[in-house]
C-alpha positions in Angstrom: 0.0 0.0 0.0 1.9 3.3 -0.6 0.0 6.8 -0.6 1.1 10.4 -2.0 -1.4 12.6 0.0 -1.5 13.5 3.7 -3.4 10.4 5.6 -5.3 10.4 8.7 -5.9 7.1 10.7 -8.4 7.4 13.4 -9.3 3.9 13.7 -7.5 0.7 13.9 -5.1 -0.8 10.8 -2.5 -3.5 10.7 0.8 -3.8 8.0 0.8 -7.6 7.7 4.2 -9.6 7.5 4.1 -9.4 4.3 3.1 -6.4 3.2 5.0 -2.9 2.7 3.1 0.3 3.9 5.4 3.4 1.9 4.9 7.0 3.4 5.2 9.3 0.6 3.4 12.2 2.8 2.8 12.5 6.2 0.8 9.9 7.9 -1.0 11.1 11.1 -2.4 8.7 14.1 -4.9 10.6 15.7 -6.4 10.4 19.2 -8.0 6.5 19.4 -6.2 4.8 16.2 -3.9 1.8 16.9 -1.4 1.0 13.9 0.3 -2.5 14.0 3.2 -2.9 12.1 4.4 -6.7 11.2 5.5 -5.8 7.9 7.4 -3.1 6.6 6.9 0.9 7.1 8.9 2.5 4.1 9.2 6.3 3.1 10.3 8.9 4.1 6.4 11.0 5.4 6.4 11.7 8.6 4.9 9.4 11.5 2.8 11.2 13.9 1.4 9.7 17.0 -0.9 12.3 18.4 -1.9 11.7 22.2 -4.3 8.8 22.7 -3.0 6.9 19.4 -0.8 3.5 19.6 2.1 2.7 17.1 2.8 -1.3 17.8 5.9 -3.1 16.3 5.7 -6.5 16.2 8.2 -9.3 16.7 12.1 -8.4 15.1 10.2 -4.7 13.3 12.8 -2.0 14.1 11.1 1.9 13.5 12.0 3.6 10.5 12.8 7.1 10.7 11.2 10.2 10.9 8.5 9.3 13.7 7.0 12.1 16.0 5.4 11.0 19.4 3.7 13.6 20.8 2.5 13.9 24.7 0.1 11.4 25.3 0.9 9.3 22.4 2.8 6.1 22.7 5.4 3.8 20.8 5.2 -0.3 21.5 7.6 -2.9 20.8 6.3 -6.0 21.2 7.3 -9.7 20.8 10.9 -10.9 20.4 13.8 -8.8 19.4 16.9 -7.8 21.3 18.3 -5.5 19.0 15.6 -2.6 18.5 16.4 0.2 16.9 14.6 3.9 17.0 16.6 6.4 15.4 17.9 10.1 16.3 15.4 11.5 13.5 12.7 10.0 16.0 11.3 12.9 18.5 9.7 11.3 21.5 7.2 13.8 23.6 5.3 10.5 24.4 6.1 7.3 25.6 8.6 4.2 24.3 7.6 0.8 25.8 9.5 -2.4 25.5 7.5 -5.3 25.9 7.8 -9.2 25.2 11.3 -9.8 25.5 12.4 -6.7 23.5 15.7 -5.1 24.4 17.9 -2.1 22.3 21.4 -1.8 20.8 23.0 1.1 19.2 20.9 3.1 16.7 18.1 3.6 19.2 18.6 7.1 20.5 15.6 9.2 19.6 15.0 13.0 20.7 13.9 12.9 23.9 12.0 16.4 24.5 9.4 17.3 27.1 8.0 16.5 30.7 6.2 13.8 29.6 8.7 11.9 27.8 9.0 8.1 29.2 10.6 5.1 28.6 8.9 2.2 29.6 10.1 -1.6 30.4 6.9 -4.0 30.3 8.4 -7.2 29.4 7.4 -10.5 29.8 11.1 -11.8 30.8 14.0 -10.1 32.2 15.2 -7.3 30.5 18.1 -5.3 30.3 18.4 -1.4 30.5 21.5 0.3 28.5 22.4 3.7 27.6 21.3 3.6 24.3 17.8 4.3 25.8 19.2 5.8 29.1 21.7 7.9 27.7 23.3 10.3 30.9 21.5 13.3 29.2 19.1 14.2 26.7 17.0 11.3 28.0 13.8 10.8 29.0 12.1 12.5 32.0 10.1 9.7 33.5 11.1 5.7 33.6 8.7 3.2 34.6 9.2 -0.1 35.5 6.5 -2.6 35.2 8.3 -6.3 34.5 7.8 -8.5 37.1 10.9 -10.6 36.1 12.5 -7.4 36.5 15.1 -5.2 34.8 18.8 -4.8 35.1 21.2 -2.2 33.7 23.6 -3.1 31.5 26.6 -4.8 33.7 29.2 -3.8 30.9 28.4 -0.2 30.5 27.4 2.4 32.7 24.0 3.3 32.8 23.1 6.6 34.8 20.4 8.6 33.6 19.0 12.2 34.6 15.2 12.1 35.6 13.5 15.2 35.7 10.0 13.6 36.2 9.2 10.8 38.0 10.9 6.7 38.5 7.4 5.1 38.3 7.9 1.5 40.5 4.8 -0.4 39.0 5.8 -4.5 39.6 8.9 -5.8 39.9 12.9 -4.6 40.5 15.1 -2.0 39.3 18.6 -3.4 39.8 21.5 -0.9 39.2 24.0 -3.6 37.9 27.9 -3.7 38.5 29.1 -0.8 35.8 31.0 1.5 37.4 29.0 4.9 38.1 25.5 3.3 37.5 22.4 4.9 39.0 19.9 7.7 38.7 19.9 11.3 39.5 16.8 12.7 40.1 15.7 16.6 39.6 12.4 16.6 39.8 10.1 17.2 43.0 8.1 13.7 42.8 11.7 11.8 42.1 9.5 8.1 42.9 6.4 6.8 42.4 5.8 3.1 44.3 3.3 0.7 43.8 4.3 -2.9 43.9 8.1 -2.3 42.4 11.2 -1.8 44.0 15.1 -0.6 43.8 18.4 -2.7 44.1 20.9 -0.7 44.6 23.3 -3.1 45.9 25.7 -3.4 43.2 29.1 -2.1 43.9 28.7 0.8 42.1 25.3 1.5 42.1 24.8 5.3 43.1 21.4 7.0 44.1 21.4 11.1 43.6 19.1 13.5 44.9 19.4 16.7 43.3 15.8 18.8 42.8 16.4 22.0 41.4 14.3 23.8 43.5 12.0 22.5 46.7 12.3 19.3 48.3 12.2 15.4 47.5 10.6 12.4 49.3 11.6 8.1 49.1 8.3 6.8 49.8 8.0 3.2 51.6 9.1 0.4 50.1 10.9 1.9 47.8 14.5 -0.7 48.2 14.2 -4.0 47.9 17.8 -4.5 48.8 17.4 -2.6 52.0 21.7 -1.5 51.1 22.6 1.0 49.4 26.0 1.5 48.0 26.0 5.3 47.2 23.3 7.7 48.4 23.7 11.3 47.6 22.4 14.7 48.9 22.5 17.6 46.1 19.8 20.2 46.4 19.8 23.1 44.1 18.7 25.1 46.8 20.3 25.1 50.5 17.3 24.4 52.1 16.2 21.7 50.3 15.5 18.4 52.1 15.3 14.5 51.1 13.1 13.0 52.9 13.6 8.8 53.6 10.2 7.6 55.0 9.6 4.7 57.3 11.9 1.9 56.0 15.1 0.7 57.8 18.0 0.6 55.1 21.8 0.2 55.4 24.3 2.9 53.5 27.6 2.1 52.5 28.3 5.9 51.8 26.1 9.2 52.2 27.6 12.4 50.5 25.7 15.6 51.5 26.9 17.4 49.5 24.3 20.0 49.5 21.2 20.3 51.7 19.7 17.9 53.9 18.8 14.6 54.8 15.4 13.9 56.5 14.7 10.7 58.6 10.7 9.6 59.3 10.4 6.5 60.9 13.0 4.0 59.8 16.7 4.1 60.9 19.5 5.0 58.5 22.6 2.5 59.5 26.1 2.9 58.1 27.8 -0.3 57.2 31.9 -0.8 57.9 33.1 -1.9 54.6 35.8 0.6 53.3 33.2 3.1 51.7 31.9 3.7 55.0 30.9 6.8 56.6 30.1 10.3 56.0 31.3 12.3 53.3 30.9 16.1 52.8 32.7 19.2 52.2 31.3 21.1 55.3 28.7 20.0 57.7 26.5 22.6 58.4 22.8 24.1 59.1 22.7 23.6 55.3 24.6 20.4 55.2 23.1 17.7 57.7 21.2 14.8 59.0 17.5 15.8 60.8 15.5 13.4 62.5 11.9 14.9 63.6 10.7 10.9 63.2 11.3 7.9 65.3 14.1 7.4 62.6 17.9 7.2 64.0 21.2 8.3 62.3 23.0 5.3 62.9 26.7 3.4 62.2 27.9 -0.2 62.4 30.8 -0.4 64.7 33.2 -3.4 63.9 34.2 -5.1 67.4 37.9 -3.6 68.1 37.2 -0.6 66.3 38.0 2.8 68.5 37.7 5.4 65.4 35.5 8.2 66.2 32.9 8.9 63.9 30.9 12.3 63.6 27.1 11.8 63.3 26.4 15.2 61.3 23.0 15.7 63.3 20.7 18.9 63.9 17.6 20.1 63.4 15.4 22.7 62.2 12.7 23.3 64.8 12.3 27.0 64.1 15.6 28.1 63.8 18.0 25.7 61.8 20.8 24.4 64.3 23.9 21.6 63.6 24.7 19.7 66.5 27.0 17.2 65.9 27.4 14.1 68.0 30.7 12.1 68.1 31.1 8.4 69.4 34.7 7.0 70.0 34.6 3.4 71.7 38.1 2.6 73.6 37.2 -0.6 74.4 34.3 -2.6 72.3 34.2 -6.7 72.3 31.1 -7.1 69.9 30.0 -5.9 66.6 27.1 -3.3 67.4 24.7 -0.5 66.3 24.9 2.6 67.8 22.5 5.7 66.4 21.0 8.8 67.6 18.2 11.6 67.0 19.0 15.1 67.8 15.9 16.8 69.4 14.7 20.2 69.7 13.2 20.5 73.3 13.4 20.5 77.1 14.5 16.9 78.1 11.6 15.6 80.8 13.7 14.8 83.7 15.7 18.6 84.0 13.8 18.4 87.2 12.8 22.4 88.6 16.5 23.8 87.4 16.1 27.3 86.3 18.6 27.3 83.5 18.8 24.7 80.3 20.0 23.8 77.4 16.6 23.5 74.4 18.3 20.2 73.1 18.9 16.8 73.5 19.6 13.5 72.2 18.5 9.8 72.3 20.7 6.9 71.8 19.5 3.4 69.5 21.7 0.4 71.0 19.9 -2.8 70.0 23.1 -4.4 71.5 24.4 -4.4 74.4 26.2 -7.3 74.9 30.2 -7.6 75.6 32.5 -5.6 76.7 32.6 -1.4 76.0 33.6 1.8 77.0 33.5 4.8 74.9 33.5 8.8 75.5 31.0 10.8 73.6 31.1 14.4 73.0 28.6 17.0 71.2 28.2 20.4 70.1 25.2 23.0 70.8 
């Protein structure tokens, strides 16, 4: 079938394995239609997916070029394949989803433009995420994952895309890989949307950065499904931002504030001991720090032997912003234990009738307290 004039689909049409649909003008889906391609789409018309139409590629049918998805509209891949391609002369305001067990290779890197941009993983089988699709910018805004066998990025390669929407967790896990530098860095204000997915961002590399451009961010429960994370950072465009880590427990190989601040609800944040330990950060400050208005504690792991002292980078900002650091150094410790705290921005109940306080105190999490231990502890107001 091959046409010379504009064409308009607003119903439903299917290019059959063995037929050849040729664009010699533009073809336009509008709101409604559904075209499934099994065959061939030649020429050189333009595509149009208007919002509310489907473009469907069937088993091993790569995109030809010059395809516009507009907002609303949406791209499918469907079937076997695992070397889709969707060219750079491809704009993409819409959504891409691969489904079946449909994966990409190089030559699918459309234009990426808007807020509602997506990419989409809806497969039937594990799948695997690279940076054709993910490139580290020009991407798309929003990522949802909806596999339940899940979906891994690629192990070879680093995968670490910008997301200035939303990481949508619909079924299944997200799993960061091995690649050095992988992860996500999220800019918008709604950085994750959970359902029944979840994140695994156990890998050694695997990095998780927090970096709205303006206002503040929140991890809503059940977001991890490893409850460690290798790398978590802390970058606010603005100062005053805050991150906030609702009520799940999880276990942080390294936190980097680098700028703004960390907000616990109700689950603790624990610091492993492996060699990427601890806290890393230019300058702790009112700015720069750990808050805990939740039944949350800043916590580390301290190995049995260990006398290091480690800074918890704790305040709080009850009406006026205030860093009060806390700092633990064990001289003598015979066990392996958990030691975290919660700086609080009050008049501690047992001050008794004393005329003349300090507005601030802390509590102390120590699951264990077995063996041997004696440490000194010192803090700042």
């Amino acid at each position: 079938f091959k046409f010379s004039r504009p064409f308009i689909l607003t119903g439903t049409g299917t290019v059959a394995s063995s037929q050849t649909l040729t664009r010699n003008a533009a073809l336009t889906l509008n709101s409604g239609a559904t075209l499934t391609v099994n065959g061939t789409l030649a020429g050189t018309g333009t595509l149009t997916v208007k919002s509310g139409a489907v473009l469907i590629f069937g088993s091993g049918v790569n995109a030809p070029s010059n395809i516009t998805v507009e907002a609303g509209g949406e791209v499918r891949f469907i079937g076997t394949g695992a070397s889709t391609t969707f060219g750079s002369s491809n704009s993409v305001a819409g959504k891409i989803s691969l489904q079946g067990s449909r994966g990409t290779a190089t030559g699918f890197n459309p234009s990426w433009t808007g807020a509602s941009s997506t990419m989409e993983y809806a497969g039937s089988s594990a799948q695997t995420a690279s940076y054709y699709e993910l490139p580290s910018s020009g991407g798309p805004a929003n990522l949802i994952i909806n596999n339940a066998s899940g979906v891994t990025f690629n192990s070879s390669i680093s995968v670490s895309p910008t997301l200035s929407g939303t990481l949508t967790l619909t079924n299944g896990v997200l799993n960061f890989g091995n690649a050095s530098s992988s992860g996500i860095t999220f800019t918008g204000n709604t950085p994750i949307v959970r359902t029944n997915g979840s994140i695994n961002a156990s890998g050694t590399y695997a990095r998780l950065t927090f970096s709205a451009t303006s206002g503040n961010q929140t991890i809503p429960n059940g977001t991890f499904n490893n409850t460690t994370i290798t790398r978590f950072e802390v970058n606010m465009g603005s100062t005053t931002g805050t991150v906030t880590m609702n009520n799940q427990d999880v276990t942080l190989s390294q936190l980097k504030l680098t700028k703004g601040i960390l907000s616990l609800a109700a689950g603790n944040v624990i610091f492993g001991n492996t060699a990427a330990a601890g806290f890393s950060s230019g300058v702790f400050s009112t700015t720069n720090m750990v808050v805990t208005p939740g039944t949350g504690s800043l916590c580390y792991k301290f190995p049995a032997g260990s006398t290091t002292a480690v800074t918890f980078p704790l305040g709080e900002t009850t009406g006026t912003a205030e860093y009060t650091p806390l700092t633990l150094a064990f001289s003598d410790n015979s066990a392996e234990r958990v030691i975290g705290f919660k700086a609080i921005d009050g008049v501690y109940s047992n001050t008794g009738s004393v005329s003349h306080y300090i507005s601030r105190y802390f509590t102390m999490y120590a699951p264990t307290i077995s063996g041997s231990y004696e440490y000194t502890l010192s803090t700042k107001y």
